[in-house]
Each structure stands twice: as structure tokens, then as C-alpha cells.
LOFI-475681 format. One record per residue (C-alpha): residue in one letter; x, y, z. Coordinates in steps of 0.05 Angstrom, whole numbers, padded with zeros to 5 digits, always signed. Example, Ala and Ser with C-alpha at 12.3 -4.5 7.8 and 13.67 -1.06 7.14 Angstrom:
A+00246-00090+00156 S+00273-00021+00143 
// end
This chain:
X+00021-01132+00899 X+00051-01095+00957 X+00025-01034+00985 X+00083-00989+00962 X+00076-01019+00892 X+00006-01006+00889 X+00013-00927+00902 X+00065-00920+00849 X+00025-00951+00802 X-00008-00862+00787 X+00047-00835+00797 X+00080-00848+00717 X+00016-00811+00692 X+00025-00751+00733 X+00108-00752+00713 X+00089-00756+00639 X+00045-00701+00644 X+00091-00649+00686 X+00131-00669+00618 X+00078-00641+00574 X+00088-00574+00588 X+00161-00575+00578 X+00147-00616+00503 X+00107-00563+00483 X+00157-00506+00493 X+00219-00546+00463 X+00181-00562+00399 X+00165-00489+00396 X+00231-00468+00412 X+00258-00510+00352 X+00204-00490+00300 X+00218-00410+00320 X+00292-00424+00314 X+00286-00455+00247 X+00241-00400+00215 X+00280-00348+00239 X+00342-00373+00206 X+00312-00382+00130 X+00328-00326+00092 X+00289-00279+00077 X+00292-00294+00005 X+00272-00363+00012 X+00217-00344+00063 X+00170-00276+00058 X+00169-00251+00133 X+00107-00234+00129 X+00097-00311+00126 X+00146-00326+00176 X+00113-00285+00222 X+00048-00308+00211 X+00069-00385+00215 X+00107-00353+00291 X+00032-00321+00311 X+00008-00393+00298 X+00059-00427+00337 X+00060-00383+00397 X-00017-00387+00400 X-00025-00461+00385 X+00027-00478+00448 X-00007-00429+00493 X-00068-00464+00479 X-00045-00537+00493 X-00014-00500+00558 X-00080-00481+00576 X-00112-00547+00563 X-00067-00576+00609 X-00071-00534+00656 X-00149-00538+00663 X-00151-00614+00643 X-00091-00653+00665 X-00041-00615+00704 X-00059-00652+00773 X-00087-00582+00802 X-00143-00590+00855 X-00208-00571+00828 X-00209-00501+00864 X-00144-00481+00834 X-00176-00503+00759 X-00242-00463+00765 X-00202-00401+00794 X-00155-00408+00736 X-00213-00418+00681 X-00257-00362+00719 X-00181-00305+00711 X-00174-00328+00640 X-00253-00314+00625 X-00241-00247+00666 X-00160-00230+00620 X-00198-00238+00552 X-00261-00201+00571 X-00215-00149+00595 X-00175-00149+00541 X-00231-00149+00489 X-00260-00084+00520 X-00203-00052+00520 X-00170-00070+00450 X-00209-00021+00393 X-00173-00060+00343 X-00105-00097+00321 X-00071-00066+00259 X-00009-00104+00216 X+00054-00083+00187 X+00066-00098+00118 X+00108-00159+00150 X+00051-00174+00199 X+00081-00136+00263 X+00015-00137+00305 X+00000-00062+00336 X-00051-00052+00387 X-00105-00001+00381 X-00130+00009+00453 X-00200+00047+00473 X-00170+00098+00517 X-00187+00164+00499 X-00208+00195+00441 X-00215+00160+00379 X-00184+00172+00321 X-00256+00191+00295 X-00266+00232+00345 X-00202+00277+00347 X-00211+00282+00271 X-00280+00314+00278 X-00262+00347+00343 X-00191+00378+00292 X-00243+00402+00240 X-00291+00439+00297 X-00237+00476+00320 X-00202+00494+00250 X-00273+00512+00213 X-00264+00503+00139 X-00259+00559+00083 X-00306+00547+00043 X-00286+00591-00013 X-00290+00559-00084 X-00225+00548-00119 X-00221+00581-00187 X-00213+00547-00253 X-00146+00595-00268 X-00110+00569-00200 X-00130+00492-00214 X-00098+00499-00293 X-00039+00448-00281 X+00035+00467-00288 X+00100+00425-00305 X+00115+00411-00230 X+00050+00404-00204 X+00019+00330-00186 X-00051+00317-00217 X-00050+00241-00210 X-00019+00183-00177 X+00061+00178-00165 X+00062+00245-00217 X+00050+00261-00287 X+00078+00199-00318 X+00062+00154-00250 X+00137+00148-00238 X+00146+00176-00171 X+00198+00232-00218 X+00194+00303-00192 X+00191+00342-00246 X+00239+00404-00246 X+00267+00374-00186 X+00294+00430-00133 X+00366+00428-00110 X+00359+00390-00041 X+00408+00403+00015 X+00449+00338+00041 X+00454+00357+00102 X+00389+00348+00146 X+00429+00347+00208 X+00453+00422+00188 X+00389+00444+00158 X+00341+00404+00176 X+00260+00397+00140 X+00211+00447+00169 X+00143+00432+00189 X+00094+00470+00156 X+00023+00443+00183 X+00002+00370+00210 X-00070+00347+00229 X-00104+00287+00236 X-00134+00264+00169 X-00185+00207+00149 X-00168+00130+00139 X-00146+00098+00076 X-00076+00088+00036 X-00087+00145-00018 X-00041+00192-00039 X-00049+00264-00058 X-00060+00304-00123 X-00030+00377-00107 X-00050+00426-00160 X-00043+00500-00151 X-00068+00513-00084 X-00103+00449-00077 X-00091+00395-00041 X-00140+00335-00054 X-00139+00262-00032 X-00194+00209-00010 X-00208+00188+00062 X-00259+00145+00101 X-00295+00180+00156 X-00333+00133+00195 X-00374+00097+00147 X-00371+00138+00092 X-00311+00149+00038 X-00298+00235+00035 X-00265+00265-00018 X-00234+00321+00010 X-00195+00377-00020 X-00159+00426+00027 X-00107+00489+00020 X-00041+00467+00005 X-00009+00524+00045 X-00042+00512+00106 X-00078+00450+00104 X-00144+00484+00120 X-00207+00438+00087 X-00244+00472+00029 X-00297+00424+00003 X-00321+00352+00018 X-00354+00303-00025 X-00380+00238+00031 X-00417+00185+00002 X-00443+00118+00040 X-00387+00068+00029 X-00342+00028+00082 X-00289-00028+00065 X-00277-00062+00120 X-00207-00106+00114 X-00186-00133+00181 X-00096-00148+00157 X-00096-00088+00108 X-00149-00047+00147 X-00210-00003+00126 X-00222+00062+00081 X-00207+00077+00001 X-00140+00052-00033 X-00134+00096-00101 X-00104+00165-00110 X-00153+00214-00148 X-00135+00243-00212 X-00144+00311-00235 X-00144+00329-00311 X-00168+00396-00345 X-00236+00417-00311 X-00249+00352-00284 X-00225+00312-00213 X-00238+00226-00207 X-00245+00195-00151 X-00246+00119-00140 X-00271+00085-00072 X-00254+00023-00044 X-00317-00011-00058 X-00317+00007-00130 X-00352+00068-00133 X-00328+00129-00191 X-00339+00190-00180 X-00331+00251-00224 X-00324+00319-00194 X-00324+00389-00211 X-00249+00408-00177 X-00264+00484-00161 X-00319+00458-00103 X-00325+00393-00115 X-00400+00389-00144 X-00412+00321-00166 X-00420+00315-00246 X-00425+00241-00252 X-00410+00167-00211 X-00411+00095-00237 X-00404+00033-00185 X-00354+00005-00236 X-00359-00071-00203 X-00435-00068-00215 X-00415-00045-00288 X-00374-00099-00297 X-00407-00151-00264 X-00341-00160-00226 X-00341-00171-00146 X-00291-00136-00109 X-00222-00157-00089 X-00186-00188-00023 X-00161-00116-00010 X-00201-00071-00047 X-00203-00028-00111 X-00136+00004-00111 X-00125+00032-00182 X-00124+00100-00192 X-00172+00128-00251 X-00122+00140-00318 X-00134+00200-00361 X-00128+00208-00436 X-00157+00225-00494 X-00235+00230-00475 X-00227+00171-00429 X-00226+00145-00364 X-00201+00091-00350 X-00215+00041-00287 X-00191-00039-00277 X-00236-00067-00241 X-00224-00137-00269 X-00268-00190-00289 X-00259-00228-00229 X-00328-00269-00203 X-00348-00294-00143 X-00317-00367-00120 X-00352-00425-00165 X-00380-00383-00216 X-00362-00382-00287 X-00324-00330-00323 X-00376-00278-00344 X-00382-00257-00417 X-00402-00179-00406 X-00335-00170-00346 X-00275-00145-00370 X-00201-00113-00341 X-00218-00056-00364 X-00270-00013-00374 X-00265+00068-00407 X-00316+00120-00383 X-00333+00184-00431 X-00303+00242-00392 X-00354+00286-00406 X-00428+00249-00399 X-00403+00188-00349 X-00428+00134-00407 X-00392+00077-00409 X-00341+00071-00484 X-00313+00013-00481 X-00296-00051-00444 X-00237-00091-00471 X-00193-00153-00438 X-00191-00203-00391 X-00163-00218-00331 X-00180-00213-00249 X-00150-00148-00220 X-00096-00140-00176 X-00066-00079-00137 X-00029-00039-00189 X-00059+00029-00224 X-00059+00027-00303 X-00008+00063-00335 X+00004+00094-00411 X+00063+00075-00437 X+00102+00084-00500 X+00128+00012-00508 X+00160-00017-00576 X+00140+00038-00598 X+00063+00044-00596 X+00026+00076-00535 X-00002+00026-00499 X-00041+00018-00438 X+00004-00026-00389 X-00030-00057-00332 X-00005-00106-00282 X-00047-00145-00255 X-00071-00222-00219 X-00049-00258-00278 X+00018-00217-00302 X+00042-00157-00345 X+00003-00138-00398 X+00000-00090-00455 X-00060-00056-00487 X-00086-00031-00546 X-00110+00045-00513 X-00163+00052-00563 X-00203-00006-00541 X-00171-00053-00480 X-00154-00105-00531 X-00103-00146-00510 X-00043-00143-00531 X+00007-00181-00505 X+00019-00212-00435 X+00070-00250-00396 X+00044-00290-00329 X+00072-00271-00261 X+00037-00301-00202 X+00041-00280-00144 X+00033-00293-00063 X-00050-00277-00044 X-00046-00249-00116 X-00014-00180-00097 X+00018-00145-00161 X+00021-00085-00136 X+00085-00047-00152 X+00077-00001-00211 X+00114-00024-00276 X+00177+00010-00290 X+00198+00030-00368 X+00270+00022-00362 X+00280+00027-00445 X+00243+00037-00505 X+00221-00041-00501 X+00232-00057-00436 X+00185-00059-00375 X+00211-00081-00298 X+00170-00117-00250 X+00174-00128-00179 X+00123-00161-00118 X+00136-00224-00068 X+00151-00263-00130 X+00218-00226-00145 X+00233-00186-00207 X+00242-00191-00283 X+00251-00150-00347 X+00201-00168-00391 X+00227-00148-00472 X+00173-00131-00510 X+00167-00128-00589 X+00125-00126-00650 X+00139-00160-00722 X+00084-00158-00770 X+00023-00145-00723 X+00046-00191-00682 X+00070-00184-00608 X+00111-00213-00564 X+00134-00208-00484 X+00200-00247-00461 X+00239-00248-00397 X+00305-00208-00407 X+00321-00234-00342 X+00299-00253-00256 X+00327-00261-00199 X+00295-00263-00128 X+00340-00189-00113 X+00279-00148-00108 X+00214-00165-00078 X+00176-00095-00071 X+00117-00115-00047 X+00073-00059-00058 X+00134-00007-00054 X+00145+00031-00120 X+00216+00018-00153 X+00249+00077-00176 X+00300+00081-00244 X+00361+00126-00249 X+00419+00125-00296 X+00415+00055-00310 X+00394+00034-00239 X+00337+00007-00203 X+00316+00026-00131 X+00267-00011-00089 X+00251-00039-00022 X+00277-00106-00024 X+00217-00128+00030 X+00228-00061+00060 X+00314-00060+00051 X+00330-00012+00000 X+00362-00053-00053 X+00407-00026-00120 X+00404-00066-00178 X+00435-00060-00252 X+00385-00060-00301 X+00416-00088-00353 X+00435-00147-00322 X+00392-00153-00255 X+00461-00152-00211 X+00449-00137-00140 X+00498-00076-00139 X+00477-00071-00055 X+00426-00061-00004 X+00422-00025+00057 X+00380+00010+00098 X+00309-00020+00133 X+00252+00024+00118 X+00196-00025+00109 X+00139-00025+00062 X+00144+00053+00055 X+00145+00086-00015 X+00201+00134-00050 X+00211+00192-00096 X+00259+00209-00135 X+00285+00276-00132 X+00345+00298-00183 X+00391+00242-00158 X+00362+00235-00090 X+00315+00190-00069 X+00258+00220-00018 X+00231+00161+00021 X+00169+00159+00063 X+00177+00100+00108 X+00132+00051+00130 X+00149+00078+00204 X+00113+00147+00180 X+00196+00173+00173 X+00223+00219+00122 X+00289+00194+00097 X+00342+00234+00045 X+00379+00182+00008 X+00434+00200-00052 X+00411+00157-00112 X+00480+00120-00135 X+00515+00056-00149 X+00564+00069-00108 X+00544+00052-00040 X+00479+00065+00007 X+00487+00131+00039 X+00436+00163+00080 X+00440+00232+00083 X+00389+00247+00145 X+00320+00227+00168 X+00265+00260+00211 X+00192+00224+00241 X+00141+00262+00203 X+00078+00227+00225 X+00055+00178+00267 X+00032+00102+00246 X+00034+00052+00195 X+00058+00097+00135 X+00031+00055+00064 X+00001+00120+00025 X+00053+00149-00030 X+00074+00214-00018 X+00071+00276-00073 X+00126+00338-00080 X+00125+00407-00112 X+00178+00438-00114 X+00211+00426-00045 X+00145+00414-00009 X+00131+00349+00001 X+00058+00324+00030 X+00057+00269+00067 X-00004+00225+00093 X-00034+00158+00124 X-00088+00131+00157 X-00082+00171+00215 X-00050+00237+00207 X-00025+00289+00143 X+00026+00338+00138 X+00067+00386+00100 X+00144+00398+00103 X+00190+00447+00069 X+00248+00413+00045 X+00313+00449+00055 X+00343+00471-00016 X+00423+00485-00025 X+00406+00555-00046 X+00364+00577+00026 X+00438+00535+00062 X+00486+00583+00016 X+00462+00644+00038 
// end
């Protein structure tokens, strides 16, 4: 062998690997390409996403590894590189509090500048000292349009005696009232007379806190030890508190009931309902929101047991607390929880307790938990989450990542039965609430706003990107909170999508539900809370 051939003998190693690099980033190229062009209804984006943050850091790994290991770099150029990549990631880890995800997995980055969010809250309440002044049991009676529980009265996300809303935000547009930083979590508010109540987590304890509805100012706090700690969905309690007659409910995160007197919120009794049930806790939390009736109330946290271990005997769906002395009444069905709050229903004709939940839709008997009757609906990471939607006398919708269905219910001679009217794949809601109006359906189709026939499930159209946010219905307008913390006005009809105006109320990742009285409308999420007066067509014909 020559000389010449000799030194070419290296050189096809080093030209396959300058190749490498350029491999790597075509077959990432292609796999991007191709996930961006499944539809959506074929792929969840969340998903897609996820599989993209996989990609993208997989092939900036095997960059890396070349780099260090077989790009042909001297040895000098290798450690320098290995000792700025060390240095970036330190960096970067100091100075990153914490990454927080969209409902469809958009990373946002929390940095350590500054105050945090902690901090500015306490720092808010230092400088705005609370009134402590006692509600009284006269100004906490509930009226017709007030909000005492989750989504409303009925848990519909209906204002009741809905105002007359002006169309025209651009002409008259919403008016701030207050807005303060506010604890973490994805409650909601109960707004009753001149209070204001919802459930935060400060540090590492979960606060209920009620404040003045008129100007936000805090009146009493209830704190108890309890942290849930979620790093996709993120920390601090899930479920809206309920207020009915002289008694407010509160329900943490980690499981843990507490009943309160409303007027200064002296605690009357608490229950860890998991340890009652012998039930661990879920992916994303306890999320339900206590359900009021009779001298009940009633929790789900669900029978479900840790992984390997057998069904437990003494765990149930549901379990019904006496009002008055905290002792536990009943415990009735079965089935692992999901992310849906029960509801009480009049179905077929019988109230029923309606509760969607890992397994499906199911119906039962209120005096007991007995089931009823159920129809399976699984789900992606088990998330049934959207509140059922009566939509007639026998007929319940559903909605999450699965799609959506009427389910037909009936009962002949004791017996009862639950079949699909019809599904289609039109309306995936996630954990967005649907809304019904004359004959329609309204939901965020994976955060598009989406119309759909009831009768039939025809996609009548969709419009509109508003991600995982949550709506109201007010008269035929729908009030949406978006996911991007923005208030939207939307007309509620058939006929077309037709926004009407839209301001940024607060700042962040918007999941909570909103509540309205009258044309106020409260508005919260894990960062901030606010209050806005909603223009009204009498105030804009004067």
C-alpha cells in the first residue's frame, strides 16, 4: 500500500461522522413535519407537543454526544465545550423558579428575578390590611342570582336573571373594579351577598379565604398544613367551595373537608375524605366540589388504591357527610375518581346523583350512592373532567379528549338503562365546561369554540381559539374566560361565530371557572383575581 492510500484509509470515518449531525436534523425535520400535519382530531396537541419536546431534546442530545465524543474536535475544544455546557445548565437551573404548561403543553418559564409570586402576595396583603369584621348571617342568606357553589346553582355555568349585556365592548367597554394578586390553585368562587370566597395555596398551606366582593379587601382566613405538589398541572387546591344555609365546604387538594362557619370562618368540622375512604389520591388531585342537599354532603373521592393492590371492600365513589355533626352517612358505589364535581340531576325522571368519573357516566340513587346505571367512557390519563350537560328530560352530554356522546337514559320496571344517542369526535372539551342553549351545545373544541346540534351531534361551526378557558352563559351570550387570562363576549347562535369584543383581564395560565352576579363578573387564577363591571344596554342608552 502506497503512502497516499494509507492516509485515506481515516478519512471515511471522519466523512461519515460530519454526516451525523446533518442525519439527526433531517430525521427530525421529517418527524416535526409529519406531526404537525395530523389533525388535530386524530392527534390531541397536547400529545403532539409532547412527542415534539421529545424529539427536539432527544436530537440535541445525540448533537451533544457527537460533539463531545466523535466530532474530530481537539481535546481542548471538547473539555471547553463540556466545561460551557456544565456552566449553561447550572445557570439556567438557578435562574429558572419553575416551568409551567398550557393545557396543550406550551412550556412557560418562571424565572427567579424579583419578587416571587409568594412574596408580592404577602407583601399585597401588608399593604391592604384586612377587615376583619364578621359577616352577618342576614347578608350571607342566598338570593336567586347569587353563586353559592360551583359553575352556579344548578352547576351549569347559567346566570340566573341574566342582565342585558351591551355588544359593543369596543363602544363601552368592561370596567375594572379591583385586581390583586391572589393564592395558587384552579378554584373558582362562591359570591354570596358581600362575600367573596374561594380556596388558595399559600406556600405550603391550602387558605380558605373569603374577601369583600366590592372591593376585594380579605375578611377571614382558614390555613391548614396541606401542599399538592403537581409538576404538568401545577400545585395548590382544585375544588370550588360550596356555601348552603349557615354552612360553607371546603375541599383541598389532598383530600381534606372542611366545614366552616361562613360569617368568620370558624371551623365546625373536617374529614381527610381519602383516609375515610381508604382511597389514595389522584394524578391531579381532588377536584370535586362538595354537593349539597338534603342533610348531606357529598364528596367523590373514589375508591381508587394504590398500584398492585386489590380493590378494597370499605372504598367507595362516594361518600355523604351529616351536615350538621361531620359523621360520616353513607358510602355507596364504585369506581376510581376522575376530575368532574357530582351533580343532582332530575334524569328519567328521578333525582339522581350524576357523576362522571375514571370509568364513565353514571347515575345514582341520592339516598344512598347505589349505583344506578353507567355507561363506560375512557379516557386519555383518565381525565373526565367536563361537567355533564342535561340537554332533555333523559338525556345527558359528555365531552373530554375522547370526543362526545349523548347518553339516553331510561327506566322500565326498576330497571335502568344508559345508551349512546349518538358520537362523534366534534367536541373534545378537555376540562372546559360545554354550555346548552336553544337546542345547541357550546364548547371548546381543544380550546376552538365549537357549535353543535344536539339532536343530532352536527358540527353546525367552530371558530375562535381561546384554549382550555371556561364559559358562561349569559341570556344568549356566552362570557368566556380564556385560557390566556382574556375576557371574551360571544353571541350564543347557530348562525355563525361572532365575537363581539374582548379585553386581558389577568395575567397567566387562566384554568379556574369564573362566577357572575348580575353584571359583575369575578375572575381568578393561580396568580392574580379581579373584578369587572360588565357594561349593560341600559347604562349605553342613557
Amino acid at each position: 500500500m502506497s503512502h497516499a492510500e494509507s492516509a485515506a484509509v481515516p478519512a471515511a470515518p471522519r466523512v461519515r461522522r460530519r454526516w451525523f449531525p446533518w442525519v439527526v436534523l433531517a430525521i427530525s425535520a421529517v418527524v416535526m413535519a409529519a406531526l404537525v400535519l395530523i389533525p388535530t382530531e386524530n392527534l390531541d396537541r397536547g400529545i403532539r407537543n409532547s412527542i415534539l419536546f421529545v424529539v427536539v431534546g432527544a436530537s440535541g442530545l445525540a448533537l451533544i454526544l457527537w460533539l463531545l465524543l466523535a466530532s474530530g474536535l481537539s481535546g481542548h475544544l471538547r473539555l471547553l465545550l463540556a466545561i460551557s455546557l456544565v456552566a449553561v445548565g447550572l445557570a439556567l437551573y438557578l435562574a429558572i423558579d419553575r416551568i409551567e404548561y398550557s393545557g396543550d403543553m406550551h412550556p412557560t418559564i418562571v424565572w427567579r428575578l424579583g419578587k416571587s409570586r409568594s412574596d408580592a402576595l404577602e407583601s399585597h396583603r401588608q399593604q391592604h390590611a384586612a377587615d376583619a369584621t364578621a359577616f352577618s348571617a342576614d347578608e350571607l342568606a342566598v338570593r336567586p342570582n347569587d353563586c353559592p357553589e360551583y359553575r352556579g346553582i344548578h352547576r351549569d355555568g347559567v346566570v340566573p336573571d341574566p342582565p342585558q349585556l351591551a355588544r359593543d365592548w369596543a363602544k363601552t367597554p368592561p370596567k375594572l373594579a379591583w385586581k390583586q394578586p391572589v393564592g395558587g390553585g384552579y378554584a373558582g368562587f362562591v359570591v354570596v351577598g358581600p362575600m367573596l370566597v374561594t380556596i388558595e395555596q399559600r406556600r405550603d398551606q391550602e387558605a380558605v379565604v373569603a374577601y369583600d366582593a366590592e372591593s376585594g379587601r380579605q375578611r377571614w382566613l382558614v390555613e391548614y398544613p396541606a401542599l399538592f405538589h403537581e409538576t404538568l398541572g401545577g400545585d395548590g387546591p382544585r375544588a370550588t367551595p360550596t356555601l348552603a344555609d349557615d354552612r360553607l365546604y371546603a375541599l383541598g387538594a389532598t383530600g381534606v373537608l372542611l366545614c366552616l362557619k361562613p360569617e368568620d370562618g370558624s371551623e365546625i368540622w373536617r374529614h381527610d375524605i381519602l383516609q375515610t375512604n381508604h382511597a389514595v389520591n389522584l394524578q391531579w388531585g381532588m377536584c370535586g366540589s362538595p354537593l349539597v342537599y338534603e342533610n348531606w354532603v357529598v364528596v367523590n373521592p373514589g375508591d381508587q388504591q394504590p398500584p398492585g393492590a386489590a380493590a378494597a371492600a370499605d372504598s367507595h365513589a362516594l361518600l355523604a357527610f351529616d351536615r350538621t355533626t361531620g359523621n360520616l352517612a353513607w358510602a355507596g358505589g364504585h369506581g376510581r375518581a376522575s376530575y368532574a364535581s357530582p351533580m343532582l340531576l332530575d334524569v328519567a325522571g328521578k333525582r339522581q346523583l350524576v357523576v362522571f368519573d375514571t370509568p364513565g357516566l353514571a347515575g345514582h340513587d341520592p339516598a344512598d350512592g347505589r349505583e344506578l346505571w353507567r355507561v363506560l367512557w375512557p379516557s386519555n390519563f383518565d381525565i373526565n373532567a367536563a361537567q355533564p350537560l342535561l340537554v332533555a328530560p333523559n338525556r345527558l352530554l359528555i365531552s373530554s379528549d375522547s370526543g362526545a356522546a349523548v347518553i339516553e337514559v331510561a327506566e322500565a320496571d326498576g330497571q335502568w338503562t344508559a345508551r349512546e344517542v349518538w358520537r362523534n369526535n366534534f367536541l373534545k372539551c378537555s376540562y372546559a365546561n360545554p354550555l346548552l342553549y336553544e337546542g345547541y351545545v357550546y364548547g371548546l373544541n381543544k380550546g376552538i369554540l365549537t357549535c353543535l346540534e344536539v339532536a343530532t351531534g352536527k358540527r353546525v361551526w367552530q371558530g375562535g381559539r381561546y384554549g382550555h378557558g371556561q364559559m358562561l352563559l349569559c341570556g344568549d351570550l356566552l362570557v368566556i374566560l380564556a385560557e390566556s387570562g382574556e375576557l371574551v363576549l360571544v353571541e350564543a347562535t347557530p348562525e355563525a361565530h361572532r365575537e363581539l369584543g374582548r379585553i386581558q383581564a389577568i395575567e397567566g395560565k387562566t384554568w379556574n371557572n369564573p362566577a357572575m352576579v348580575g353584571p359583575r363578573i369575578y375572575v381568578r387564577n393561580h396568580i392574580e383575581m379581579a373584578a369587572y363591571d360588565l357594561p349593560v344596554e341600559s347604562a349605553t342608552n342613557q
